[in-house]
N, C-alpha and C positions, 0 to 999 in steps of 0.2 A: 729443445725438448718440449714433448706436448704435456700435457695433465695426466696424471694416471689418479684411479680412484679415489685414493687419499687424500688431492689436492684440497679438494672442496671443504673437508674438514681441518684440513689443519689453517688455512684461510678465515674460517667461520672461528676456528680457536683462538690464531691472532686478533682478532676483531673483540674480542672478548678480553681479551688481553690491553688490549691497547687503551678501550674506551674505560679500562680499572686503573689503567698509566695514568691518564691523561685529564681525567676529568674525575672529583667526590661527586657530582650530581650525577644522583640516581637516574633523572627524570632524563637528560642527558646521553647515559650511558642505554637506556634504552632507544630512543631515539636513533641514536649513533649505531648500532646495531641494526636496529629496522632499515635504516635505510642500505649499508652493508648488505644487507640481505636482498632490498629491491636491486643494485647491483651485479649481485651473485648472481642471477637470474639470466645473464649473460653469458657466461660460460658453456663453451663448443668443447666438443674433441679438441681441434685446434688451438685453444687456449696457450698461450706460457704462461707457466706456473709465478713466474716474477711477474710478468707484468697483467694478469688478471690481477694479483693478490693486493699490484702498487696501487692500480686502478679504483680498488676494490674499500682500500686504507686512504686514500688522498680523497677521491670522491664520494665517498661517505662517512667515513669515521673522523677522518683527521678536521675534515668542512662541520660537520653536527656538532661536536664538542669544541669546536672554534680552539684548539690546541694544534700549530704549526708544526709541533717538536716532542711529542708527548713522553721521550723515552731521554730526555736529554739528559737526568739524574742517573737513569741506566747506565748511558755512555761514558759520562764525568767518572762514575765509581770505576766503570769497566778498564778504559784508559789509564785512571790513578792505579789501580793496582796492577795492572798489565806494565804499565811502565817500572812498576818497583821490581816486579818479579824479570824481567830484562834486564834494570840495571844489576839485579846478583847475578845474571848469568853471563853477562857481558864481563866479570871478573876471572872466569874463566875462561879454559883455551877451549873456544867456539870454531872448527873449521865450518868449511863451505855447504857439506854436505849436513851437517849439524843443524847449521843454520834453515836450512831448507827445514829439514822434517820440522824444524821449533815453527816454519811459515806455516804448514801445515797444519800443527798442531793447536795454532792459535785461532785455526777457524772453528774450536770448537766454541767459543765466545759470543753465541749465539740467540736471540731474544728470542727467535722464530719456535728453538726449541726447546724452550724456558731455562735457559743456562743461568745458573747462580756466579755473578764474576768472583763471589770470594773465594771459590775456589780453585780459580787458578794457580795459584802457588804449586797445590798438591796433584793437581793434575797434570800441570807439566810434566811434574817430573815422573811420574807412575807413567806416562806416555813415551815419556823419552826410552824408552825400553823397547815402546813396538817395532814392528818392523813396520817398511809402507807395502799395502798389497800389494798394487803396482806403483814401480818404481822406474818408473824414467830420466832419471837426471840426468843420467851422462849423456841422455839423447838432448835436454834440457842445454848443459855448460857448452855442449860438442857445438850444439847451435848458438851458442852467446860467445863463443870463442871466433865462427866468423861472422857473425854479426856487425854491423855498424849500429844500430837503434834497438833498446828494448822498450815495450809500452808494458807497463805493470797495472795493472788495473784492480786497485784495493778492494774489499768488501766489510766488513764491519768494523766497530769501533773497539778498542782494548786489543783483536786484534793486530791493528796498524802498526804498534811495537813490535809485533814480533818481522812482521814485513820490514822495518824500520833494521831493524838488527839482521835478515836476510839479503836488504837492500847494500850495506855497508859492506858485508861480507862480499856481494856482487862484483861494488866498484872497486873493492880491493884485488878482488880475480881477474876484474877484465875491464880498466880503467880506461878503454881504449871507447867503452859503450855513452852514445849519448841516452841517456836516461828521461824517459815521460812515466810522471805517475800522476794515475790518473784519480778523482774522488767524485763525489755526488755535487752537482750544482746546489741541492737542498736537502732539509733534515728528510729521511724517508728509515722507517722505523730506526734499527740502531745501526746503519749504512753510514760509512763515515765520508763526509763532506771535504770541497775543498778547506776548507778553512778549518776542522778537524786535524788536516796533512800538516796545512801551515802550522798548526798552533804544537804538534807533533816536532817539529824541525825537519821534518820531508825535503824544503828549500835546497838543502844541505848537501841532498843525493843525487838532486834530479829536477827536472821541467815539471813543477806540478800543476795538472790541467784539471779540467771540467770535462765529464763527459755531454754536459750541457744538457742533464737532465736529471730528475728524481726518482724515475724509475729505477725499481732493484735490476741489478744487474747491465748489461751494454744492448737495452734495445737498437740497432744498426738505423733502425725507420726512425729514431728520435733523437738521437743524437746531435749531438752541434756536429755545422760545417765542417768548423774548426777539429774536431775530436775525428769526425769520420776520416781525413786527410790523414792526421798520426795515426791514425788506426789503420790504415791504407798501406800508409808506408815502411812502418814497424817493421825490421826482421825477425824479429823474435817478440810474443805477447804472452806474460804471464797472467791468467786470469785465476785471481783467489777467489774460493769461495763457490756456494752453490748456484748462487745467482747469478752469476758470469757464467758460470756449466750450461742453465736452464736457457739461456738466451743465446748462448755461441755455438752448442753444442753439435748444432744441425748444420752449421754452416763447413764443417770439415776444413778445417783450417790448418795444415801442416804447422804453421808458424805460433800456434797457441798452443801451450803448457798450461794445463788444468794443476793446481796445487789446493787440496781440498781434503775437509773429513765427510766423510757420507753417512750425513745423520738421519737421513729420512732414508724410507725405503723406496719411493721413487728413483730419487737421485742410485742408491745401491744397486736398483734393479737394472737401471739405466747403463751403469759401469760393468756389471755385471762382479760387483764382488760384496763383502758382507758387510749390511749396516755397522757405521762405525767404522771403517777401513780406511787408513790412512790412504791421502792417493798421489801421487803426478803422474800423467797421464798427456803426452802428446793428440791434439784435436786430429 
């Protein structure tokens, strides 16, 4: 997926965001910005929206206020209460399709578009009500039923519980699947890490990889060796989140299952359904 209009500001909003995460100095926080901005300055049509924005936070913002991790209190709270509200719902009877729209529903736990995590509780469950615009699972299972490999490829943090609790449901349908889940080699805004999966219990489900980089989403040109190979060979790829959309999107991929809320209107305009629209979506 290229840039459409908005990109540029909601990038410049991030950036403004991040360096109020990351750093009390003022002096800093300017800085951090300014140079954010000499970056911007780069920006084609051609752009992806993930990875101008990574490019844009790593080599300016994240390098100026000398903060590797700046949203890591974000994550810690998002995951603690993400995991509480999972374990009440893991007390009840969760089927497969359940669990899916709750994958879904946890990508609204989003820094990009200033999501407050305390209120996940309540949103869950007002959500669990929706329907998904487009709904493809059964084209989703039909494919994990003959499948030998799925590659899951996570997106945010406090989310990964709910993928955590979609994943289990998974191997319980179709225990026959070897399982790669994949995470970020490094902190990259609130993108959760390999070692986010590990510290999660992810071990538990699956093969948990690196996609051997800190860009948002699965840049293909940057990835590890090693990642490209599972990524190759996977018959089935679930990719959460907008940032796996903005990066796979073009590549027409039968084998990928988009699982996503469409919080921007790029990304809506892109799917062609309404901001906010629950989705899975065969590539």
């Amino acid at each position: 997926m290229k840039i459409h209009y908005e990109c540029f500001a909601c990038a410049a909003n991030q950036c403004q965001r991040i360096v109020e995460m990351g750093t009390g100095d003022l002096e800093l926080r300017k800085k951090g910005v300014i140079e954010a901005a000499k970056l911007m300055a780069n920006i084609s049509g051609d752009s992806v929206p993930a990875i101008f924005g990574s490019e844009v936070f790593l080599g300016g913002v994240y390098m100026v206020i000398g903060n590797d991790d700046p949203f890591r209190e974000y994550k810690e709270l998002s995951n603690r209460l993400a995991e509480r509200v999972v374990s009440d719902l893991e007390k009840e009877k969760i089927d497969l399709k359940t669990a899916l729209k709750l994958a879904i529903i946890g990508n609204m736990i989003d820094f990009a578009v200033g999501y407050s995590p305390e209120r996940i509780g309540e949103d869950v469950r007002a959500m669990l009500n929706e329907k998904l615009y487009i709904d493809q699972s059964e084209e989703l299972f039909e494919a994990l039923r003959n499948a030998k490999s799925l590659l899951y490829l996570t997106d945010n943090c406090g989310e990964i519980y709910f993928d955590r609790l979609f994943l289990k449901k998974l191997k319980e349908a179709f225990p026959h699947l070897e399982v790669y889940i994949a995470g970020k080699e490094e902190p990259i805004i609130n993108d959760a890490t390999v070692g986010d999966l590990k510290k999660a219990g992810f071990k538990e489900l699956g093969n948990v990889i690196s996609t051997g980089t800190r860009i948002v989403g699965v840049p293909l040109d940057r990835v590890s060796e090693e990642f490209r190979a599972i990524f190759e060979s996977a018959d089935v790829i679930i990719a959460k989140g907008q940032g796996n959309f903005e990066t796979l999107s073009e590549i027409k991929d039968e084998r990928v299952f988009y699982l996503l809320k469409a919080k921007c209107r790029p990304i809506a305009r892109e799917l062609g359904v309404a901001q906010g629209s629950l989705v899975c979506i065969q590539g």
